[in-house]
N, C-alpha and C positions, 0 to 999 in steps of 0.2 A: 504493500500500500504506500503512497506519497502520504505523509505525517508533518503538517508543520506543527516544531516545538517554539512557543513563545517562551523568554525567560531561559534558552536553552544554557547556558553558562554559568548558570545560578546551581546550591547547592543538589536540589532533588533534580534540576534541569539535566545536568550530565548523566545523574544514572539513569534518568529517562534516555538520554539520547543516545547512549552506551546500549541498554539493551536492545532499545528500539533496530540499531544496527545490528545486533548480536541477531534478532529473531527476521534480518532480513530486509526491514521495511528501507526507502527512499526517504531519508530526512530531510528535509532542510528549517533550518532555525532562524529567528527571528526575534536580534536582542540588540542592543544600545550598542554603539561602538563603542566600544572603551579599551585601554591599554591590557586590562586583564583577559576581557573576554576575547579579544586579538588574539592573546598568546593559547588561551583555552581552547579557540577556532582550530588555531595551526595544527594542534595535537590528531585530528582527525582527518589533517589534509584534503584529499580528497573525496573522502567515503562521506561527507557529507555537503550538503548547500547552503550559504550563509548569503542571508539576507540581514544587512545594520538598517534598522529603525527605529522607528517611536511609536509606543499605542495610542500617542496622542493625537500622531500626525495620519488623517485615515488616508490618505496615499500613500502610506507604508503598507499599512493595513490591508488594505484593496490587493495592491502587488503581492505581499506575501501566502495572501490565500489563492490567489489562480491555480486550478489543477488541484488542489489537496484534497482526499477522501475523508483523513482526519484531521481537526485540529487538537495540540493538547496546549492546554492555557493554564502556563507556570506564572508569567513575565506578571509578580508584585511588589508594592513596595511596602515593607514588613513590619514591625515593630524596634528590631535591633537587626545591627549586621546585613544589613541592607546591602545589595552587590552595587546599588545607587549611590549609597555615604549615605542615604535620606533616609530617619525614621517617620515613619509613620506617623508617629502621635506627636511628635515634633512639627510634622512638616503637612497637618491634615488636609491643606489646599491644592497641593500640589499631588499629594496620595491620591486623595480623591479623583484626580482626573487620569492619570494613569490609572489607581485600579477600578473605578467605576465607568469613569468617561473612556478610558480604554477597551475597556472590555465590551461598552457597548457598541465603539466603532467597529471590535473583532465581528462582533454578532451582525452587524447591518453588514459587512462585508461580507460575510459566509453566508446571509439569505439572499445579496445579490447575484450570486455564483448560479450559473445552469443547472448545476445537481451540486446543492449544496452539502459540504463536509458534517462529518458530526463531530460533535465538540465532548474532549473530557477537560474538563474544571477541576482543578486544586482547592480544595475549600482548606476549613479548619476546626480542632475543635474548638477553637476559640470561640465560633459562637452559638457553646451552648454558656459559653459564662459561666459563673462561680456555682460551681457543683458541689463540693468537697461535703456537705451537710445534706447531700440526696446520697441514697444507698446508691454504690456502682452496681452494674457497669451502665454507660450512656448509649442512648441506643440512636440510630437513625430518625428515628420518630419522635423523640423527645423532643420540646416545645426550646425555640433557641431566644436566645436571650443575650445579645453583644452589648459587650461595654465599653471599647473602646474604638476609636476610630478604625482600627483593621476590622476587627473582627463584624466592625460595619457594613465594612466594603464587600466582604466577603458577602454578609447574609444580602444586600441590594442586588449584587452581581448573580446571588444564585437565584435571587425572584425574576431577572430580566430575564436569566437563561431558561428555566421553567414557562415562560411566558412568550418565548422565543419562535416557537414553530419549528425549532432547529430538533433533530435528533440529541440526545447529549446525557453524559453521567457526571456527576460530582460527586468527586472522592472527596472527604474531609478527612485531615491526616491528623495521627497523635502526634507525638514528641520527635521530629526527624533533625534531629545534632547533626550538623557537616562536617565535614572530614577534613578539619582546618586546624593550624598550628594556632592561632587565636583565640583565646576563650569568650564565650558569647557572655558579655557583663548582663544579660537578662537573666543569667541563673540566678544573679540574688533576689530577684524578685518573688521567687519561685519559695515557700516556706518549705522549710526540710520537713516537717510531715502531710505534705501535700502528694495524692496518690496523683501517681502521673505512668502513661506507659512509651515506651519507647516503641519505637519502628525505626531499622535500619534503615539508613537515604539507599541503596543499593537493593531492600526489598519495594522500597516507597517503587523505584524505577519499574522492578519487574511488575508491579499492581498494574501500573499506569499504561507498561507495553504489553501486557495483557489483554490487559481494557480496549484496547483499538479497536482487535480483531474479535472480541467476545461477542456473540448475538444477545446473550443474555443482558448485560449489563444496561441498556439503554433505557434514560426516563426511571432510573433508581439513583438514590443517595445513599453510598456505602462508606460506612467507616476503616480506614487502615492503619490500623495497630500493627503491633510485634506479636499479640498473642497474650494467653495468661501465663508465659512465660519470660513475657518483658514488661509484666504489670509489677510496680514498686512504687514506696512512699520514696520520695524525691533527695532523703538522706542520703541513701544508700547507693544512688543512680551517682550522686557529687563524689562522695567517699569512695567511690572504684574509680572514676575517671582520675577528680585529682591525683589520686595517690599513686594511678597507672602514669599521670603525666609527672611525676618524681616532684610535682608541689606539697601535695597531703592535703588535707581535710580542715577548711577555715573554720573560724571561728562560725559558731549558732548565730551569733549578734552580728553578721555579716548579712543575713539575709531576712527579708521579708517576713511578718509574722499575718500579713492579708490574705486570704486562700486565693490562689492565680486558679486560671482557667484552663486546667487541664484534669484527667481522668481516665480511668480504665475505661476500655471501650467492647463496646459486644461486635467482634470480626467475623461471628461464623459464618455467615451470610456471606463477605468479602472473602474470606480465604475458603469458601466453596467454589464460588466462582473464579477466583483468580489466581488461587494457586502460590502465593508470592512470600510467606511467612517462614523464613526457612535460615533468618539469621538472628540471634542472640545481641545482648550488650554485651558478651564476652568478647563478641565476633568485633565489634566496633573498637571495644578496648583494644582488640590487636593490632585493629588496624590503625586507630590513632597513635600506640607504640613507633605503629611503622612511619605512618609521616613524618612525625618528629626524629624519626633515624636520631643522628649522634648529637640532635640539638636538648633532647631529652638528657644526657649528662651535662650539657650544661645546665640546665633548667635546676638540677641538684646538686651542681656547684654552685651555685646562686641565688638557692631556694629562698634564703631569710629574703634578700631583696627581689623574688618573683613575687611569693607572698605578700609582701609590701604593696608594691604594682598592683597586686590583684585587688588588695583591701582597698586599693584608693579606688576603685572602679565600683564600689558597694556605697551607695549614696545611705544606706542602713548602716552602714560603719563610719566613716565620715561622720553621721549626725551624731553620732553616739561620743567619738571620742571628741565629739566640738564639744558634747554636755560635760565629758568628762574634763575637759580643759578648763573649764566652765566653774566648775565644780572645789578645781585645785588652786584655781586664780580668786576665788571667792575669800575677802580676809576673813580673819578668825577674829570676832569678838574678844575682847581680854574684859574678866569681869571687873565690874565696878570694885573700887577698893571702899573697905566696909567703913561705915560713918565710925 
C-alpha cells in the first residue's frame, strides 16, 4: 500500500515508518524540515519519500496526500519534548493550529482525493483525565474528560475525524518513552504512586502498521498498552530507568503529589486484533542501556552533578528548597530579657 506518515521523525513516527517498511508498504513522510529530521531522513535513503511541510500550510497538505491509500497522522505538538522546541501548554495558539487547524486541512485534503485514503489517528490517554480515584482499567468507552490544552486537541480532532465521512481508527496510546539520551523533565509531574502503563515506541509502531492493512479495525477507538505486564505504579517504572541510566532514584519531593493523566488500560480488544504486544520495560531498559553506549559511564562518573541537573529540571524541587532557603534565612527571635 502507499502510506503517508505525518510527524514521521518524531519519536512513535520512526517505529511506525521502520515497520511500515519492514511489512512492505510505499512510505512516504510528511514533517517540518528541520536539521534533525534531515539527518533522520538520510538514515533510510532511498527506501523511502520525503515530502518537508507544514499542516498549517494546506498546499503541503493537498500534495502530500495524492495517490495515498492510507494516511497515519503522528505530526503533534505535545506537552514536553516536542520535536518543534514548542510545548503545548506553553504555546496553546500556535498548538492549536497545527494540531487542530492541521488536522482539519489533512481531512479536507483526503475527502478531496478521487478514492479517498483512510486515516489512523494517534490519540491519547490523556483524554480520559485524572482517573487515579476510578477502579482501572480505562476502557475505550469511558466518558473523556481533557484538561489541558493537548489532550484538547486531541478529543476536537477525534470529533472532526468521527464526523468526517472519511474511513479511519484512532489509537489512543498509554505511556510511549522515546529512545533518547534526554530525560523527559515531565516525569516529575507524574506522582510516584500514580498507576500508569507503559507501551514500547517499537510495539506502538507495529499497532499502527498493522492497523493499515486490518479490515477489522475501521470506525473503532482502540487502546494501546504494553499489556498487564507493563501495568505499574509510576515509582517503580522511574526506579528501573534511573538507576539503569547509572543516575538512581531522586528524591519523592522531586515530583508531583496531583494524580497526572495516565492509567492501566483494557488492550484485549487491541492486541486481538493487532497482534503488537510483544515487548517489556525490560526490553526498553536495554535498549536505553544501549543508546547511551559509553556515555552511561560517564553519567556515573558525574552522577552527584547529573542528579543536580536533573533536580533543577523539577519545578516540585526548586519550590521546595526556595521554602527551604526561606526557612534558614528567617532570623531567630532572641527572647526578651526578663524585667
Amino acid at each position: 500500500m502507499n502510506v503517508l506518515v505525518t510527524g514521521a521523525f518524531g519519536n512513535v513516527g520512526r517505529s511506525a515508518l521502520e515497520e511500515l517498511l519492514r511489512q512492505g508498504h510505499r512510505v512516504r513522510c510528511l514533517d517540518l524540515r528541520t536539521r534533525a529530521n534531515e539527518r533522520a531522513a538520510r538514515r533510510y535513503g532511498d527506501h523511502i519519500e520525503v515530502m518537508w511541510g507544514d499542516l498549517r500550510h494546506p498546499g503541503d497538505v493537498a500534495r502530500a496526500v495524492v495517490g495515498q491509500d492510507v494516511v497515519v497522522h503522528l505530526a503533534f505538538i505535545i506537552p514536553k519534548l516536542s520535536a518543534t522546541g514548542i510545548e503545548s501548554e506553553a504555546r496553546p495558539d500556535l498548538a492549536y493550529q497545527v494540531n487542530v487547524e492541521g488536522t482539519r486541512n489533512l481531512i479536507e485534503a483526503m475527502q478531496a482525493q478521487p478514492r479517498p485514503p483512510r486515516l489512523v489517528f494517534s490519540s491519547s490517554l490523556h483524554v480520559y483525565g485524572r482517573t487515579q480515584d476510578q477502579p482501572p482499567p480505562r476502557r475505550a468507552d469511558d466518558p473523556v474528560c481533557p484538561l489541558e490544552h493537548y489532550s484538547r486537541h486531541k478529543v476536537l480532532c477525534e470529533a472532526m475525524i468521527r464526523e468526517s465521512g472519511l474511513e479511519w481508527v484512532i489509537l489512543r496510546f498509554g505511556a510511549v518513552f522515546p529512545l533518547a539520551m534526554r530525560p523527559d523533565p515531565g516525569m516529575f509531574d507524574v506522582p510516584l504512586d500514580n498507576r500508569m502503563e507503559f507501551v514500547h515506541t517499537r510495539d506502538v509502531g507495529l499497532a499502527i502498521a498493522n492497523a493499515v492493512s486490518h479490515p477489522e479495525v475501521w470506525g473503532r477507538i482502540l487502546l494501546i498498552g504494553g499489556g498487564p505486564r507493563c501495568q505499574f505504579y509510576f515509582r517503580e517504572i522511574a526506579e528501573r530507568i534511573l538507576e539503569a541510566m547509572g543516575v538512581g532514584m531522586l528524591p519523592e519531593e522531586a515530583f508531583s503529589t496531583v494524580p497526572f493523566c495516565t492509567d492501566w488500560l483494557d488492550t484485549e480488544e487491541s492486541q486481538r486484533l493487532l497482534q503488537y504486544q510483544r515487548r517489556t520495560l525490560d526490553d526498553y531498559i536495554r535498549d536505553m542501556v544501549a543508546v547511551l553506549g559509553f556515555r552511561r559511564h560517564l553519567i556515573q562518573a558525574f552522577r552527584p552533578l547529573v542528579r543536580w541537573w536533573l533536580l533543577r529540571q523539577s519545578p516540585y524541587w526548586r519550590r521546595r528548597e526556595k521554602a527551604r532557603r526561606a526557612r534558614r534565612a528567617r532570623p531567630v527571635r532572641k527572647p526578651s530579657p526578663a524585667l
